[in-house]
C-alpha positions in Angstrom: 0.0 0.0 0.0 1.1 3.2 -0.8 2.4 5.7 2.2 0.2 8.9 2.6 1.7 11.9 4.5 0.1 14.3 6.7 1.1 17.8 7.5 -0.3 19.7 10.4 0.5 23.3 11.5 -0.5 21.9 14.8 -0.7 18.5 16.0 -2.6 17.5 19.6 -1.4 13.3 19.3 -3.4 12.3 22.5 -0.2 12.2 24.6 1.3 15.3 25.1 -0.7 18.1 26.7 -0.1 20.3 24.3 0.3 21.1 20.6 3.1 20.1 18.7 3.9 22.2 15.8 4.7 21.5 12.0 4.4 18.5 12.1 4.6 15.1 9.5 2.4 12.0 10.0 3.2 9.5 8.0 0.8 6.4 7.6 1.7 3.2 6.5 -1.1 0.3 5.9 -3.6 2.0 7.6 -1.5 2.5 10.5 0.2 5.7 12.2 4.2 4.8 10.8 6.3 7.9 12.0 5.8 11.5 13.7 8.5 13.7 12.9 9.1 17.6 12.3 7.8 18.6 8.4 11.0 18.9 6.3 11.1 20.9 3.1 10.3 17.7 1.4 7.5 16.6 3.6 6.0 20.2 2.5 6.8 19.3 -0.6 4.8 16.3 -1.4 2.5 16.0 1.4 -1.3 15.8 -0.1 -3.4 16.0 2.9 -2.8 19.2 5.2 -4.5 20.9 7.5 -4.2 24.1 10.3 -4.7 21.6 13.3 -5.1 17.8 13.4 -6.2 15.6 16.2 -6.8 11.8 16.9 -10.1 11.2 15.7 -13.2 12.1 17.2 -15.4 9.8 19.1 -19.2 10.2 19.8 -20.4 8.0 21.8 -24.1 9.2 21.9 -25.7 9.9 18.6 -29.4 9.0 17.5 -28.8 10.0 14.1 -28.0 12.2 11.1 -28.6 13.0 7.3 -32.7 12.7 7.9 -31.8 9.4 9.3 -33.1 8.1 12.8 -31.8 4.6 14.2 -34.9 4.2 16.2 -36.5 4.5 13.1 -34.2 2.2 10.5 -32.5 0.0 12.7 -30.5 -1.1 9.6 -26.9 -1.4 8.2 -27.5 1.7 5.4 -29.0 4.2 8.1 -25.2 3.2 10.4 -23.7 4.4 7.3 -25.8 7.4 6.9 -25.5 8.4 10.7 -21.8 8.0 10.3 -21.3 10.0 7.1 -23.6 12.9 8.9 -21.4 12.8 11.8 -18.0 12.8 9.6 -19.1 16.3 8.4 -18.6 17.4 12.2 -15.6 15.9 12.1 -16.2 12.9 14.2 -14.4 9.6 12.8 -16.1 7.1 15.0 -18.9 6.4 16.1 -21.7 4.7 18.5 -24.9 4.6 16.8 -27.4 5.0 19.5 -30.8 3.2 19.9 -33.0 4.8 22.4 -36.0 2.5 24.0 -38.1 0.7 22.7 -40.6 -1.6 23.2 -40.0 -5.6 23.9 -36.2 -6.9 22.5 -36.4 -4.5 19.4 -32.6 -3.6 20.9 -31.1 -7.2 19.5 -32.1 -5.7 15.6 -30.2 -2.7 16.4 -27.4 -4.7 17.7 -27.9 -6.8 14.8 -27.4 -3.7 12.1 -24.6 -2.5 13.2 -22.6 -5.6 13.3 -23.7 -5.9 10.4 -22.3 -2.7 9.2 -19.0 -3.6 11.1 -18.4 -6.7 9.3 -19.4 -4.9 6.2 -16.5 -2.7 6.7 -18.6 0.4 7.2 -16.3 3.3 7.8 -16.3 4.7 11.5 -18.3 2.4 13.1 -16.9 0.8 16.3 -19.9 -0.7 18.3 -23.4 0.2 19.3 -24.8 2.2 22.1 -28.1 0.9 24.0 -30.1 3.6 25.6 -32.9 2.0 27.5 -35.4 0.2 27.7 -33.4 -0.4 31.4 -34.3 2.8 32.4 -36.1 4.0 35.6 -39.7 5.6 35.6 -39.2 8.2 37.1 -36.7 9.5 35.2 -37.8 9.3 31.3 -36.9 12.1 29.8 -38.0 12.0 26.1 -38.4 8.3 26.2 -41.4 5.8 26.4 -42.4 5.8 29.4 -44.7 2.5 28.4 -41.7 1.0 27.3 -39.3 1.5 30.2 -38.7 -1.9 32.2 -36.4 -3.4 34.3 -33.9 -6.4 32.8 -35.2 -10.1 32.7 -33.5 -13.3 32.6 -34.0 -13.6 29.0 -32.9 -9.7 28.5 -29.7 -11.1 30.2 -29.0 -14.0 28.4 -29.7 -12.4 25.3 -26.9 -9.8 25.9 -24.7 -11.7 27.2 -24.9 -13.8 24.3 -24.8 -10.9 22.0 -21.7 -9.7 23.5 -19.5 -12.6 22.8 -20.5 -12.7 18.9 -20.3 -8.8 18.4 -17.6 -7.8 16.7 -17.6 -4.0 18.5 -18.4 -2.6 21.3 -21.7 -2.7 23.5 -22.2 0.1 25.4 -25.5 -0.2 27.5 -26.9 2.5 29.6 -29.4 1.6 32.6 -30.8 2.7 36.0 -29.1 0.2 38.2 -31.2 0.8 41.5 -34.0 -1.0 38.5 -31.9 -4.3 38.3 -30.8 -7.0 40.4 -27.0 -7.0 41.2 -26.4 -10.3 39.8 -27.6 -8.9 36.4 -25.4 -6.2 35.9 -22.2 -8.6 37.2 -23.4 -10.8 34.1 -23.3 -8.5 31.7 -20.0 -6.4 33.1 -17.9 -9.7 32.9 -19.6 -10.4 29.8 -17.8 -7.1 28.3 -20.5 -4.8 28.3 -19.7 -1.4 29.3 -23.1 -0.3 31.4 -23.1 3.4 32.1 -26.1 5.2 34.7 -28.5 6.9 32.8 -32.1 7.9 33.3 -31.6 7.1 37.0 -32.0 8.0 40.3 -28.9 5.7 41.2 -26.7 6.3 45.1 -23.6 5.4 45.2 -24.0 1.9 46.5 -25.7 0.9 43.0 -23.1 2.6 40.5 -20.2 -0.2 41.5 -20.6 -2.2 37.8 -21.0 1.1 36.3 -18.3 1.9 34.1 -19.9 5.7 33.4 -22.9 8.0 33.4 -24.6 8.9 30.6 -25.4 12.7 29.7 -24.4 13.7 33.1 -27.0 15.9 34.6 -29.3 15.2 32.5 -32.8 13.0 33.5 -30.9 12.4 36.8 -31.0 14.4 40.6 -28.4 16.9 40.9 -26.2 16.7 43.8 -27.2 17.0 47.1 -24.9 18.0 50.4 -25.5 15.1 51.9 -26.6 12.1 50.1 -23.9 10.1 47.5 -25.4 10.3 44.1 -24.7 10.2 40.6 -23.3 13.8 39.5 -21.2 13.9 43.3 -20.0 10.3 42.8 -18.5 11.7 39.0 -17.3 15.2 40.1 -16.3 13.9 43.5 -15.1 10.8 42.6 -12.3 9.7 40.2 -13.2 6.6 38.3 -16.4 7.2 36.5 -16.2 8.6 33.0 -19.0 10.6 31.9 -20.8 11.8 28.6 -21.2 15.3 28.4 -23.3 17.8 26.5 -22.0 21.0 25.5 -24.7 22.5 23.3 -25.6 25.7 25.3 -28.9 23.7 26.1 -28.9 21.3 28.1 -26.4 22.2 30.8 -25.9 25.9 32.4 -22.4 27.8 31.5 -21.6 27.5 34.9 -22.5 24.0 35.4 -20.4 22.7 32.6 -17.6 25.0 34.1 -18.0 23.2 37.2 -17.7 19.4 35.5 -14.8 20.7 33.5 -12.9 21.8 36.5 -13.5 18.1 38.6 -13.4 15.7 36.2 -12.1 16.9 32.6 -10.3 13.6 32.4 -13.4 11.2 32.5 -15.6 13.7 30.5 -16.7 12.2 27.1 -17.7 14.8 24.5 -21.4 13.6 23.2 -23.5 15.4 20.5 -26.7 13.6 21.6 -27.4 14.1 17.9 -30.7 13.6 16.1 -32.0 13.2 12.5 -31.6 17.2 12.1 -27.5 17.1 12.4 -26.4 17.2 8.7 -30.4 17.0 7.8 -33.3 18.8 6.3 -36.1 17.9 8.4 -37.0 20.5 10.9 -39.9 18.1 13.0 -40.6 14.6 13.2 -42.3 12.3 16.0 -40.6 9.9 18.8 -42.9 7.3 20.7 -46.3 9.8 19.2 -45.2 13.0 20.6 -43.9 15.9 17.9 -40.6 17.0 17.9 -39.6 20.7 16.6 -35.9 22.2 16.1 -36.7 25.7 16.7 -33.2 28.2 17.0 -31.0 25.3 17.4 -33.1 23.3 20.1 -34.8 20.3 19.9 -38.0 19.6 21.9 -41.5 17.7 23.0 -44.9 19.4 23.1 -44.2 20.1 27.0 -40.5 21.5 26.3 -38.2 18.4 26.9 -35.2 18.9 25.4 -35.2 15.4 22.8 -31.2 15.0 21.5 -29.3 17.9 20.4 -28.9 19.8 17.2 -24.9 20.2 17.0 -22.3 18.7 15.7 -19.1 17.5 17.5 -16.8 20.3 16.1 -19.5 22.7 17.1 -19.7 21.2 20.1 -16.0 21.8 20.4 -16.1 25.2 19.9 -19.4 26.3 22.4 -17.5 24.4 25.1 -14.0 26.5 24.7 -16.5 29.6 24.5 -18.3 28.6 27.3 -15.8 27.1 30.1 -12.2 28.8 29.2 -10.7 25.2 28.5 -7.9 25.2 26.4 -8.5 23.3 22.7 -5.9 20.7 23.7 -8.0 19.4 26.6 -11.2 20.3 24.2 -10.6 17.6 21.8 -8.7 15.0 24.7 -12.7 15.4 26.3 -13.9 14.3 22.6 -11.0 11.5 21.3 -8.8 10.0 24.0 -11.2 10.3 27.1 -14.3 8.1 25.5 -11.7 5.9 23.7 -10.3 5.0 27.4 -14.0 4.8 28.8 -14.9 2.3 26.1 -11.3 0.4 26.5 -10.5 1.1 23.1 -7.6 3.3 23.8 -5.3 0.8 22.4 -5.9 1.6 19.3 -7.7 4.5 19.6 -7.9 8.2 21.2 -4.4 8.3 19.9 -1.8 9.5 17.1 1.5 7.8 17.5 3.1 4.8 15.8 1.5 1.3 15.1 -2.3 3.1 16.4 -4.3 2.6 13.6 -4.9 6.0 11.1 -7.9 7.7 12.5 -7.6 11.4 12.0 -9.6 14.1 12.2 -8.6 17.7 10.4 -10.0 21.7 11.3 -9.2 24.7 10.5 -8.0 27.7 12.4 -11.4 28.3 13.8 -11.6 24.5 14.6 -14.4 24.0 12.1 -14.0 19.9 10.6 -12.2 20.2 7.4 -12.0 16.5 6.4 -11.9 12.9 8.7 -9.0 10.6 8.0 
């Protein structure tokens, strides 16, 4: 295979806490070969370059994009869809998410994207499961008629799922809703179970490897009682998704999770059909959904996903919190490739990790995905 060269004016490689400048990345086979300083004939005859490169982007959360819904087409050409929506953000891989639904209809979305995996559709590294595990009281947007707690055959299904998957399986469930034994199953079957959607204390987080959208459809701390957002900001092994859309966290709220834990925060668009789309409305579970001045929400005004992409979502969180761009894109490339054990290969630019790149400009707007 022929090499391909990279030049960067700056380069953030996922190791280094800062940017390294003019820099060459050469890739060999797919594969990150050499880093070195751009010489005169790296300049020369590089064809892909760009103002500032990063490992590539990860979303862990995203519902859809390009007019596509993966509630709504749980099938291998809506993953590839969703993840060329996404690539125009500039994320490179992706979770396509599959919110709740009624019965086992989460095993045909499991199904389509392992599908799309062994299909070799680009940017696709596993699946993420968003419900139906979820607790009552805390619905949010979802069905509340389809909400349930996991069963034996629930269990055996995943666990069985999980050994013939070829990605990953992120699941995310209220465990104060399950039985213990459960969530053991499916942990040391490989799942990776984050708290969503849950009213959860500290004694029922221990299989949890994460939260998902933290404070969001969850209680916010209190002074004197261990729950989910103290147990993240106050603790220091839970990784956390994180929206930054000016929506659905307060400025000085996402201040306040970037200053505790910016090393287990996972950028997340939360992204819907409307990312990359046309449509302006559509329905989830009967109720009407309208993307009015960037904000998506039900008849009674609950926020339902996000509107933004991930380089947007870059930008609004360096506008909003002060945090430098080098810990900006760590929060959306090496963090969730570390809180999905993936950072072997991914999260990362440096030698033998496989090529996953993704490209802005100046004003960190996506330029291209490697």
């Amino acid at each position: 295979m022929t090499d391909q060269l990279i030049l960067a004016e700056r380069l953030y490689d996922g190791v280094k806490p800062e940017f390294q400048h003019d820099r060459a990345v050469l890739i060999r086979d797919g594969r990150v070969a050499e880093i070195r300083p751009a010489s005169e004939s790296d300049r020369a005859r590089a064809a892909i370059r760009a103002p500032i490169a990063a490992p590539g982007l990860i979303d862990i959360q995203i519902n859809g994009a390009a007019d596509v819904q993966f509630n709504f087409d749980p099938t291998p050409e809506a993953v590839a869809t969703i993840a060329r929506g996404a690539r125009k953000g500039g994320t490179a891989h992706i979770l396509p998410t599959f919110i709740t639904a009624h019965g086992q209809a989460y095993l045909q979305a499991i199904s389509a994207v392992g599908q799309a995996m062994k299909a070799g559709v680009r940017g696709i590294i596993g699946v993420h499961l968003e419900g139906p595990f979820l607790s009552p009281a805390r619905p949010g947007i979802h069905d509340p008629s389809a909400i349930r707690p996991l069963d034996d055959t629930d269990v055996a299904a995943l666990v069985y799922e999980a050994k013939n998957f070829p990605g990953v399986i992120l699941l995310t469930l209220a465990p104060e809703c399950q039985r213990a034994e459960d969530l053991a199953r499916l942990a040391d079957a490989g799942i990776v179970l984050f708290a969503g959607h849950s009213e959860a204390g500290a004694e029922d987080l221990q299989a949890m490897r994460g939260v998902t959208h933290l404070w969001n459809a969850m209680p916010g701390p209190q002074s004197r009682v261990q729950g989910i957002v103290s147990e993240v900001l106050g603790g220091d092994r839970l990784f956390a998704g994180i929206i930054a859309d000016g929506h659905h966290i307060g400025q000085e709220v996402l201040t306040l999770s970037i200053r505790a834990a910016q090393d287990r925060l996972c950028l997340v668009t939360d992204a819907m059909l409307t990312l990359a789309g046309t449509v302006q409305e559509f329905e989830l579970a009967g109720r009407l959904i309208t993307l009015v001045k960037g904000r998506l929400t039900g008849p009674n005004g609950t926020l339902a996903g996000a509107h933004i992409a991930m380089d947007e979502s870059l930008r609004m969180l360096v506008k909003l919190t002060g945090i430098g761009p080098v810990n900006a894109l760590k929060m959306a490339s090496s963090n969730p490739a570390q809180a999905l054990g993936l950072d072997n290969n991914f999260g990362k630019i440096m030698p033998g990790h496989k090529a996953a790149i993704s490209l802005f400009d100046e004003e960190f707007r996506a330029v291209s995905v490697f």
